[in-house]
N, C-alpha and C positions, 0 to 999 in steps of 0.2 A: 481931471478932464472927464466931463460927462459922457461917456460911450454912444449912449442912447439920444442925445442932444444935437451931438455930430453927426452920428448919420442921419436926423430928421434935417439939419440946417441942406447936409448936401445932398441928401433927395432931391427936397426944394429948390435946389440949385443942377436936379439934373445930373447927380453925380452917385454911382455905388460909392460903398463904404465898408473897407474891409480893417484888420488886422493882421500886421505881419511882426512875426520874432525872426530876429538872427543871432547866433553868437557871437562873441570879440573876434575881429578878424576878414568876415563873411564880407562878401564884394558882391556886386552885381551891375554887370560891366555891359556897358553898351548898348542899353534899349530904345526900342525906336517902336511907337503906336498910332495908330490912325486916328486916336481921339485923344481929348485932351486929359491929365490925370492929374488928381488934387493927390499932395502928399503932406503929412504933417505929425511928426516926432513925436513921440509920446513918453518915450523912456530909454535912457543912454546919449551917447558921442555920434552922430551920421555927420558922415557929408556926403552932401549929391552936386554933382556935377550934371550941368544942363549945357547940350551946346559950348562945353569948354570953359563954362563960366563955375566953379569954386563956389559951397555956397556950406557953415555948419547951420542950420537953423536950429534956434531953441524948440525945448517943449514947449507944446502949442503953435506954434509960428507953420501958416500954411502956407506951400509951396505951389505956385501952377507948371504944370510942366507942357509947354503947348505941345497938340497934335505934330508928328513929325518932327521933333528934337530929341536926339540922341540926350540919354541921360543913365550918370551909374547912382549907385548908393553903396557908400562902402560904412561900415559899423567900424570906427576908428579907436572907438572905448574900450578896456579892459571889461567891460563889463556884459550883459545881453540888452542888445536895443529893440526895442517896439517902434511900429510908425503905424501911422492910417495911411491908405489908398484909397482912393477910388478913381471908376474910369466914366465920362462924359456919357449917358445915351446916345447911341447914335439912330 
């Protein structure tokens, strides 16, 4: 996955573009944001839950998370996961 690739496609689209690590285990429970946020896996087991809806997506497979839905990301892998974010301009 090109790092530099991604965050020019979701500039263009209006979107920062970060990197986040967690280790096996690490949750992150219950977020709620005024704008909309692209997520999308980059290394390891995630699953995020959007609005109650279950989701594991592969590396690469991008996720939208709309403005105002509750959503977790839990690292479910024995391993260290990476993902991309980013949040909408507002």
């Amino acid at each position: 996955m090109d790092a530099n690739a991604l965050s020019l496609d979701w500039a263009r689209r209006g979107f920062s573009c970060d990197l986040w690590t967690d280790p096996p285990g690490q949750c992150w429970e219950g977020f709620v944001h005024d704008v909309d946020e692209l997520f999308m896996p980059a290394e390891g087991t995630l699953e995020i839950e959007i609005d109650g809806a279950l989701s594991r997506p592969g590396i690469g497979e991008e996720l939208l998370i709309p403005a105002g839905a509750s959503h977790s990301v839990r690292n479910i892998g024995a391993t260290t996961a990476r993902w991309y974010y980013g949040y909408r301009s507002s």
